[in-house]
Residue, then its C-alpha position, 0 to 999 in steps of 0.5 A: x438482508x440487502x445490503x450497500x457498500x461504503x468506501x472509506x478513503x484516507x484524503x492525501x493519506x501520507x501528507x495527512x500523517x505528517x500533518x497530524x503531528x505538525x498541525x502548523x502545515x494545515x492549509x500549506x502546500x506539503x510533499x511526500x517523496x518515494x524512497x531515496x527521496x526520489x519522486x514525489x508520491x503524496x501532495x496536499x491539495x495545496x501542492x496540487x494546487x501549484x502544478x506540481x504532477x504526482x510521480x514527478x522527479x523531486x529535482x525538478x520541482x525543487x525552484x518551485x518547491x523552494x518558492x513556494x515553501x512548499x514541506x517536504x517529507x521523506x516516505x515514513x512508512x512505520x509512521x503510516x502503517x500504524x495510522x493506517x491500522x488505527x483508522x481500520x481499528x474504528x472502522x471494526x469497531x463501528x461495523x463487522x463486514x470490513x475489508x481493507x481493500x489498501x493501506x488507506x482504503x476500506x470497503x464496509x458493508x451497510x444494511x438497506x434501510x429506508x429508514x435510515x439516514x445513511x448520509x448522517x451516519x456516513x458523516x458521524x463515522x467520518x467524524x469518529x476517525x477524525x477525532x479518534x485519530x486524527x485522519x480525514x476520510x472521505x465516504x462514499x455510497x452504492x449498491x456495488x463496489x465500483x460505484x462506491x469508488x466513483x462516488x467516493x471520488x465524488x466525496x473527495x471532490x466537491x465540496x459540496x458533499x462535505x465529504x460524503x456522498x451517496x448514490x443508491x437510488x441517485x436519480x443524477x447517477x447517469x449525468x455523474x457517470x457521464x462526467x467519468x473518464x473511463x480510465x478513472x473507473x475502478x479496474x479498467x487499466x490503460x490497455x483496456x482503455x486504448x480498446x474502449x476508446x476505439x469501440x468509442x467508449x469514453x466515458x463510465x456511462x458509455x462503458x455502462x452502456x456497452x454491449x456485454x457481448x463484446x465486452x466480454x469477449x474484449x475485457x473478459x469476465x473482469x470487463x463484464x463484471x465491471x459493466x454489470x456493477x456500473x448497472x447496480x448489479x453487484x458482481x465483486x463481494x466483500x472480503x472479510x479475510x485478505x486473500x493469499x498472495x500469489x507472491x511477496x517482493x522485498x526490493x529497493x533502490x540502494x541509497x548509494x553503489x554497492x560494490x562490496x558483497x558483505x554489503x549486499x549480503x547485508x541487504x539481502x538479510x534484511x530484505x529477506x527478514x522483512x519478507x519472512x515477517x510479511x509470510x507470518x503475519x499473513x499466516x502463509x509460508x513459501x516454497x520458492x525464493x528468488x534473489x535478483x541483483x542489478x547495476x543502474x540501466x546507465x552504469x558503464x559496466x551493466x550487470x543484472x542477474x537473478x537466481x530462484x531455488x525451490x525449499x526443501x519445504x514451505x516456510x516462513x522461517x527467517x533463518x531458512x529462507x536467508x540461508x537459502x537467500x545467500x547461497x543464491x546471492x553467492x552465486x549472483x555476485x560478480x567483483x567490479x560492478x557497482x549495484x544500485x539494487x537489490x531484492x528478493x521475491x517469494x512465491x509458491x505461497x501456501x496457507x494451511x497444507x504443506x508437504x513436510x519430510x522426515x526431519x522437518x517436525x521437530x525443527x519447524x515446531x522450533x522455529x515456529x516458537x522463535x519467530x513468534x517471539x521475535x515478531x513480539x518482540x519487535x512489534x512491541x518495541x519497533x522493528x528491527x529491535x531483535x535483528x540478524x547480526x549481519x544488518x547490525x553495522x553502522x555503515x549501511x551504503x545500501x541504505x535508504x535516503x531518508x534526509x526529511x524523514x519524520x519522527x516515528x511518532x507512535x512506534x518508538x519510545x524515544x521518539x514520542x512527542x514531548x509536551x513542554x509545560x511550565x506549569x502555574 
């Protein structure tokens, strides 16, 4: 059966989390921040608005900000990872061919029915993830994925369209493709639109229009595939199961200068333990770990180094891979610099197969058992709830700033919202 696409994407997806348990801010201007509280990441349309930029510095905006009243929240990334996977859970529940294409955006595969009211069931879906968690999505419609994004974009900004439209056998597609930046076509990124636009390629229907030979040789078979989705032949399929990664970095920036090694030793166990939890839940293991420390680029003394160790074997063990982690941090760390970040890098990814030696069998079967029941654990009552002791101290420079985080609503016990009622 032919089938089309459906785009479903969270609007303003962070500020729409932290709205959804201080319904006072709807209609207000509200901000997002990146870690450390420093770049602005999420905005309503009411802080759009105002002029304030995404990626902005918060410090530059705080006048206008502190003006206008505007809410801002620190990044509450449990907070949004746990609506996030509510909002696919619907999305399961409703259809069987979804692919979580981002933390805030799902593909869904619909059959081709001329009977079938597709902008109906668009709006009913629409209406189901509003009510059962909360979170305003817009939807969009077409033959191909890339058309999708384009007609999602178009659901999310007119209001016309109540948050959906469609565009299969849309007899207005080519004045709509006619109005899209080229670089606002999904896949074509800045270097491409530089060569697009001096072969005068403007716009989506120009780059519908291009010559595929020239594309091809140009943007590659990526270019190519994209022209031919912009001419509704569908090039890019729906992934059921999420691909395996190529790597998995776990890094930030420190919350404070970090000169102390027992500091670092402590970020890089948890940066590590995070990354170990990533491998396991995707079902894949590593075989090559990478370490890499650096002072601010401004620093008087400046200092970045890194250092990369291939395992014994492929694993997702959270004690093998800090041993292996330290031993390289041990080697990276210079006394008299103040480091400012910080983070490891696993690659070599593997899913299934693995090489093993002749001591592995047993301890691998071990350690499989253990880390499944730490991840019960702590999926159950929060990260972090079972942890390694070296993370344990109270004083944690390398910390994030997180001054205006949120409440972790719905991952921590002690943190559900409470409801005051003096009864009758």
């Amino acid at each position: 059966m032919k089938k089309v696409f459906a785009l479903v994407d969270c609007n303003n997806f962070y500020v729409s989390c932290e709205r959804l348990f201080r319904p006072e801010l709807n209609g207000k201007p509200v901000v997002v921040l990146s870690n450390n509280d420093g770049c602005i990441v999420a905005r309503s349309n009411e802080a759009k608005a105002l002029g304030i930029p995404m990626g902005a510095p918060l410090f530059q905006y705080k006048a206008l900000i502190a003006r206008h009243n505007v809410q801002v929240f620190s990044s509450n990334y449990a907070l949004y990872g746990d609506l996030s996977c509510r909002v696919m859970d619907v999305l399961r529940q409703t259809e069987a061919d979804v692919e979580v294409y981002s933390i805030d955006e799902a593909f869904l595969s619909l059959p081709v029915n001329k009977n079938w009211d597709r902008d109906r069931y668009a709006a009913e879906l629409k209406e189901r993830v509003r009510k059962h968690v909360g979170i305003p999505v817009s939807i969009g419609i077409a033959t191909t994925k890339t058309l999708a994004k384009i007609a999602n974009r178009i659901a999310k900004k007119d209001t016309r369209a109540q948050g959906v439209f469609d565009l299969v056998d849309n007899s207005q597609t080519d004045n709509i493709l006619g109005k899209i930046k080229v670089n606002d076509v999904w896949g074509v990124g800045s270097r491409s639109t530089e060569k697009l636009n001096r072969r005068g390629i403007y716009t989506a229907l120009d780059l519908k229009r291009a010559d595929q030979t020239w594309i091809r040789k140009t943007l590659t078979v990526v270019g190519s595939r994209t022209v031919m989705e912009l001419n509704d032949i569908p090039c890019i399929a729906l992934q059921n199961a999420p691909a395996c990664p190529k790597s998995i970095v776990t890094s930030r920036t420190f919350g404070q200068s970090v000169t102390d090694i027992d500091h670092l030793r402590e970020a890089v166990i948890s940066y590590t333990s995070i990354a170990a939890e990533k491998l396991r839940k995707q079902g894949v293991e590593a075989e090559t770990l990478n370490v890499f420390i650096t002072t601010g680029l401004f620093a008087q003394q400046y200092y970045s180094n890194n250092q990369t160790i291939t395992l014994a074997r492929p694993t997702s063990s959270t004690p093998e891979l800090i041993n292996a982690a330290l031993h390289c941090l041990k080697s990276l760390y210079r006394p008299g610099y103040r480091y400012r970040k910080g983070g490891i890098m696993l690659t070599g990814i593997v899913k299934g197969y693995k090489q093993l030696d002749l001591f592995s069998l047993a301890t691998s079967k071990e350690d499989k058992v253990l880390m499944a029941g730490l991840d019960m654990i702590n999926k159950k009552w929060g990260r972090n709830t079972i942890q390694y002791g070296m993370t344990k101290a109270a004083n944690k420079p390398w910390a994030m700033q997180q001054s205006q985080k949120s409440p972790a609503y719905t991952t921590k016990w002690q943190e559900l919202p409470v409801i005051n009622s003096t009864g009758s």
